[in-house]
N, C-alpha and C positions, 0 to 999 in steps of 0.2 A: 270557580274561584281557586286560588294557590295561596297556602299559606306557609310565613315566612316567620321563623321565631329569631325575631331581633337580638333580642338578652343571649340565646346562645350563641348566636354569633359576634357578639360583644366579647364576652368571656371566651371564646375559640381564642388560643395562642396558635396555632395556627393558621387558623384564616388572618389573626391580625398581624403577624409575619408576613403576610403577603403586602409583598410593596404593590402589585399592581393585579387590582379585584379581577378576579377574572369573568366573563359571560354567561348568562343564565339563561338558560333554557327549561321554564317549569310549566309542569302540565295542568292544565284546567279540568278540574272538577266538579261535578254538580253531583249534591246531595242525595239527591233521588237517584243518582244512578251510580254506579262502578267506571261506566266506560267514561273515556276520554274525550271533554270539549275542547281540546286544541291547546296549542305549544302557546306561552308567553314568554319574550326573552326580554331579559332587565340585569342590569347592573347595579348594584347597592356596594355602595360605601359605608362608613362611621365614625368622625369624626369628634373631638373636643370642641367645644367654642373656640378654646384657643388655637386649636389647630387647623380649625374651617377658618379663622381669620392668617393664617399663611400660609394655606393652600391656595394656588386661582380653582377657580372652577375648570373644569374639561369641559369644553366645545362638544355639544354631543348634536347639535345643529347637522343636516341632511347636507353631505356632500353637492356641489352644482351638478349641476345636469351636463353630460358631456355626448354630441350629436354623435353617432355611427353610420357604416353603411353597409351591411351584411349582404353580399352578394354569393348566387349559387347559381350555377349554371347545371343544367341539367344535359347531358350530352347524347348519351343512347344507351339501347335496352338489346338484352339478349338472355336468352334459355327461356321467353318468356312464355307459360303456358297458354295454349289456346281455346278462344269462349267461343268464337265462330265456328264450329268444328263442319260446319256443313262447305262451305269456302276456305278451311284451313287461314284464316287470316284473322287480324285484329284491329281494331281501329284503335290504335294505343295516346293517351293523354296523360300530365302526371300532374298532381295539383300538391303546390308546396306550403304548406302552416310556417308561420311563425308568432306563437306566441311571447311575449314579453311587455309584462303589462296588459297588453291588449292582442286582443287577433290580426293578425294580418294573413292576408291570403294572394295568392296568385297562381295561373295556370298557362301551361306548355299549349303550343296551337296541336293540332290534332294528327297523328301519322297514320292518315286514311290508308286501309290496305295494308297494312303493313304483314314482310310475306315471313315464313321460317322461326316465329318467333321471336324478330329483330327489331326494335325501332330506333327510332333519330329523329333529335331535334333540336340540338346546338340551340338550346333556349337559356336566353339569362334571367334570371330572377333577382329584383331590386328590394329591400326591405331599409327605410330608414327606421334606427332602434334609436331611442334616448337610454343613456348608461348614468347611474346603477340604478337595475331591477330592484323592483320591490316584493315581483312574486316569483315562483317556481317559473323556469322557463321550460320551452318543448319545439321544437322544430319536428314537423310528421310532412314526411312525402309519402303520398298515396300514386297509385296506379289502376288508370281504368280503361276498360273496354266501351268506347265512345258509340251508343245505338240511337239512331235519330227518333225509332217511334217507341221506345221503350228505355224506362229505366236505365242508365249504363253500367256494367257489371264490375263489382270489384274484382281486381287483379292481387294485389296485395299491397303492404305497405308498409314502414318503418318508423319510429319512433326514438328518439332521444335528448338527453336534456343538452340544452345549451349555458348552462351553468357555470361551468369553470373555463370556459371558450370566454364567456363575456366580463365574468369578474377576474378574468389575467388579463384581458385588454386594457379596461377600465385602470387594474394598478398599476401595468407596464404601457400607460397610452402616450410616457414622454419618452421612455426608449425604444418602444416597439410600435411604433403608431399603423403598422399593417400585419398582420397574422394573416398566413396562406396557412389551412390546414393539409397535411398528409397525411399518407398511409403506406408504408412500408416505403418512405420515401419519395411519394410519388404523389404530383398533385391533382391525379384525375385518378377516383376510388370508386369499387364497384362496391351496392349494396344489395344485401340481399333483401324482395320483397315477401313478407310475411302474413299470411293468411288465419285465421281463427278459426274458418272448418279442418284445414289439414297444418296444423302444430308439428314443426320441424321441418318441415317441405317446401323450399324454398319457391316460388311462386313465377322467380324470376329474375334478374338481376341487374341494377340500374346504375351507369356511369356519370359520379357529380363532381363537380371542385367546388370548393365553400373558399371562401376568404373575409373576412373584417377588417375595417379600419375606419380611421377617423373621417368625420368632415374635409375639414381640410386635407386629409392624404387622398380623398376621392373624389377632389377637384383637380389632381396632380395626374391622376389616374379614369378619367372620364369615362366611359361606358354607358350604352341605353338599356332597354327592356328590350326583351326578345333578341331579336336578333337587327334592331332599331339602329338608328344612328345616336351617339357617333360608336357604330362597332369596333370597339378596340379595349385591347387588353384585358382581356385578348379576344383576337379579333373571332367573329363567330361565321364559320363557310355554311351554305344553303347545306341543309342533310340529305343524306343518301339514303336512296329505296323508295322517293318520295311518289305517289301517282302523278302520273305526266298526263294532259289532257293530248288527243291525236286525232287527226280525223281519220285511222284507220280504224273500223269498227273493232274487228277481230283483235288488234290489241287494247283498242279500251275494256272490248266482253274478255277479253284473258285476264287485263288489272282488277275487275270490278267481282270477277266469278274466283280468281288463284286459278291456279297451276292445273290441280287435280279435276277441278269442277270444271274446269272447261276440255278438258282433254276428253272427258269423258263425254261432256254437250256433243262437240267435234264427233266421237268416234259413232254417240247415237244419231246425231244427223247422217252420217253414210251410213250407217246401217238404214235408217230410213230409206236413204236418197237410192241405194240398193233395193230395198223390198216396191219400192215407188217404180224403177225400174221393169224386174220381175213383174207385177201385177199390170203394169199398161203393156209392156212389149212380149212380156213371157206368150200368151196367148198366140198372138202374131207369129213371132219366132218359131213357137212349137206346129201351128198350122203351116208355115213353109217348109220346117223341115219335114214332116209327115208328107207336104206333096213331092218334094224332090225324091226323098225315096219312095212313091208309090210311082212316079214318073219312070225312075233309074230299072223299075224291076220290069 
């Protein structure tokens, strides 16, 4: 409970100088304890009869509901550290949150192989939001190492609120009915991915564009999921580095094994192919040359 002593604020000449009451934010207490049950925010007025009879009341009625359409495209990864270390490659995915009100969720298709650290996926990500929130918002992109018979490894990941992103839309949604966010100018920003075993060590770094807007501006501006019809606006090209299926063995076992692990297959298959050599022909070999020089002498 929060308790509010009326009469003094009756008798405050300065609170009752105030023309207009200002927002409260008071904290909940429980008897039995010290700590904190949570924030109550309330407005209080005080009135005469005669002045509650020409005052109107203030409207404190729930704004309407106003549809949005929070789009983020996720582009490509790089510096990203590697969990394959035996194949030096990753199989990289990124899975996007947003909450507001409720969870939503949705994920990148999967960049099998991926070689040097790098991924790509020109993926878009759809979120319809209803505006204004009523709880703390959170937008979290995660990053992971894709393993078909095991667990998939976290890479790392990001967090932040989407708060004043949706409550400036929400007030400015008759003059600014689309928001492109930037970064230093520029609408495609790198993030850095963040880890909880190694604190400050960036994990990796991922390329997104965010933008917001109304219903109606994203009927104006159509777009699909993924990389879906109708592609545009903007428009999304197939990514690069991606595994290409071939019927040449030796380059499927090069995409499947990396660079390193198969150079190395390669160089102990001739060595084999060498020792396999020596042990069937060596024999032979050394018995002819042994006769030509006992022949020659």
């Amino acid at each position: 409970k929060t308790i509010i002593d009326i009469e003094d604020r009756w008798f405050s000449k300065v609170w009752r100088r105030l023309k207009v009451k200002p927002l409260e934010e008071r904290t909940l207490h429980n008897p039995r304890s010290a700590a904190s049950y949570g924030k109550l925010r309330l407005w209080i007025d005080l009135l005469t009869k005669d002045d509650a009879r020409n005052v109107p009341m203030t409207d404190i009625s729930l704004p309407p509901k106003q549809e949005y359409e929070f789009r983020l495209i996720c582009w490509k990864a790089k510096n990203v550290v590697i969990k394959d270390e035996l194949t030096d490659q990753n199989d990289l995915r990124v899975t996007v949150k947003v909450t507001v009100d409720q969870k939503l969720k949705q994920e990148t298709d999967t960049h099998w192989r991926a070689k040097h650290g790098k991924g790509s996926w020109n993926w878009r990500c759809i979120f319809n939001l209803s505006l204004p929130f009523e709880k703390k918002t959170l937008l979290h992109l995660s990053m992971w190492d894709q393993d078909v018979f095991s667990a998939s490894d976290s890479i790392g990941e990001v967090n932040f609120s989407l708060d004043l992103l949706l409550r400036h839309a929400y007030l400015k949604r008759e003059d600014i009915p689309r928001i492109i966010l930037r970064k230093d100018q520029e609408k495609r920003f790198w993030l850095d991915m963040m880890h909880t075993k190694w604190p400050g060590e960036s994990q990796g770094k991922l390329q997104v564009s965010m933008e917001l807007m109304t219903s109606e501006e994203a009927a104006k501006f159509p777009a699909g999921l993924g990389r879906g019809d109708p592609n545009m606006n903007p428009y999304l090209p197939e990514p690069e580095g991606r595994f290409k299926w071939s019927l040449n063995p030796f380059s499927l076992l090069k995409q499947l094994l990396g660079d390193k692990l198969y150079y190395k297959l390669c160089g102990g298959i001739c060595c084999l192919a060498c020792c396999a050599v020596m042990i069937f022909f060596g024999p032979q070999l050394f018995i002819t040359f042994m006769s030509n020089l006992i022949v020659g002498n």
